[in-house]
C-alpha positions as CSV (number, residue, x, y, z in Angstrom):
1,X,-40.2,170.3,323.7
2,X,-39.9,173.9,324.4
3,X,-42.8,175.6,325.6
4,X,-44.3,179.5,324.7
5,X,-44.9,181.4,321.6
6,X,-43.1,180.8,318.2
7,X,-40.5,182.3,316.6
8,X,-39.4,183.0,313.2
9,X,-35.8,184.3,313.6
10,X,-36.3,187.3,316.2
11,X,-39.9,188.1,315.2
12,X,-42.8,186.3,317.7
13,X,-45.3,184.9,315.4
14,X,-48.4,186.4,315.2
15,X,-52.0,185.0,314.0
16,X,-54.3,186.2,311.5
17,X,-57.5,186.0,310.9
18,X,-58.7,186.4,307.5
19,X,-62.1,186.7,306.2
20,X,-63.3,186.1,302.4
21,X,-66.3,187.5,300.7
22,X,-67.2,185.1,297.9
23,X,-68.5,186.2,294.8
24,X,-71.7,184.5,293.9
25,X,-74.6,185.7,291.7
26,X,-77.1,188.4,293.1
27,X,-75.1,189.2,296.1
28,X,-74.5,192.6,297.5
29,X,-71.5,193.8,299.2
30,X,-71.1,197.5,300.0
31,X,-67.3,198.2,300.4
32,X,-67.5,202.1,301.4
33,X,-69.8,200.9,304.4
34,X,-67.7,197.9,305.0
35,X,-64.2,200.5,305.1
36,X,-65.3,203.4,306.8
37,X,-67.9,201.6,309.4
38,X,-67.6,197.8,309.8
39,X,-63.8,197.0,309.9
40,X,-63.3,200.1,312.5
41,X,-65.5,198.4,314.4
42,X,-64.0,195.3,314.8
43,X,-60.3,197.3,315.3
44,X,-62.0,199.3,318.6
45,X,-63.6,196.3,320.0
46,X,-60.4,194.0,319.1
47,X,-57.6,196.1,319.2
48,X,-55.3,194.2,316.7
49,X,-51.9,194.7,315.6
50,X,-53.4,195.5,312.5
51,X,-56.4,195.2,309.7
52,X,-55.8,195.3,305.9
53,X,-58.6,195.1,303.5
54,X,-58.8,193.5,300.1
55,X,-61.2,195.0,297.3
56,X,-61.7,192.0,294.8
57,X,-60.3,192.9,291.8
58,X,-60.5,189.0,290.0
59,X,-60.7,186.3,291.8
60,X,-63.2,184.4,293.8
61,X,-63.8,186.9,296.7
62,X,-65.2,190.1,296.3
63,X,-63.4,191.2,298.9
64,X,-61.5,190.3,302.2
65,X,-59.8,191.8,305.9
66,X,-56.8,190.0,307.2
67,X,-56.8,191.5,310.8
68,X,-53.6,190.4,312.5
69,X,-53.2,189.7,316.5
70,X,-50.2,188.8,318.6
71,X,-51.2,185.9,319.2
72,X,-53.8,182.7,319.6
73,X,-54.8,183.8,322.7
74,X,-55.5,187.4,321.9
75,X,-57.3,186.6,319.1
76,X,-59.4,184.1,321.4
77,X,-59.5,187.2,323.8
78,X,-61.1,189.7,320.9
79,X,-63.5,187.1,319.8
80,X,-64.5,186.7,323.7
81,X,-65.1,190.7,323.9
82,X,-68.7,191.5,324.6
83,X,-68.7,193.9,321.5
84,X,-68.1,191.0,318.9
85,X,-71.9,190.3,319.3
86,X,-72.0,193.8,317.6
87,X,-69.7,193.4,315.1
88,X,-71.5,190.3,314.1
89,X,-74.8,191.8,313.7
90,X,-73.2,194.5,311.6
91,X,-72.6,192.5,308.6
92,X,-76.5,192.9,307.5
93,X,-75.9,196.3,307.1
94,X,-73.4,195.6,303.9
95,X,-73.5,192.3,302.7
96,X,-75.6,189.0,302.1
97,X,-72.7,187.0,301.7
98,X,-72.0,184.3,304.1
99,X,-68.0,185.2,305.2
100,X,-65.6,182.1,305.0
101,X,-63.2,182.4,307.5
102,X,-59.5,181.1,307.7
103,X,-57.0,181.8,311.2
104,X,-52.9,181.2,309.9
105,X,-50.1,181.8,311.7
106,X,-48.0,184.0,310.3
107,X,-44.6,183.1,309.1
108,X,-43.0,185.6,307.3
């Protein structure tokens, strides 16, 4: 069995992490706060390849980041950082969901 990184034709796959913001009654989530403050944060500290964010338009989530890394290890690497303590305590400052989050390796 061949050992190292995947790949999907030429491209190296990459891993992302993606984290939902359910909608549920008499929850708050402040997106401005959220895109100008919180999700910079976590691209400093982590460094990722990259960091898209979802507004919920209909749907479950309210809304959602899919921050992408090159791989399992740097993603174990980011969450290591000593700054993710911060970026963890951030999330008080705009929302009382609880996040759910899913890690998928990216195949296309």
């Amino acid at each position: 069995m061949a050992s190292g990184p995947l790949t999907v034709g030429y491209v190296r796959a990459m891993i992302r992490m993606s984290v939902f913001y359910p909608a549920s009654d008499g929850a708050t989530f402040d997106h401005d706060y959220y895109r100008d403050h919180h999700v910079p944060l976590c691209q400093t500290t982590w460094n990722p390849v990259s960091a898209t964010i979802d507004k919920g338009v209909d749907g479950p989530n309210v809304a959602a980041v899919h921050i992408t890394f090159e791989s399992a290890e740097a993603m174990q690497a980011a969450l290591a950082h000593e700054g993710s303590a911060a970026i963890m305590a951030d999330v008080a400052n705009y929302t009382t969901i609880t996040p759910v989050i899913q890690v998928s390796e990216v195949v296309a």
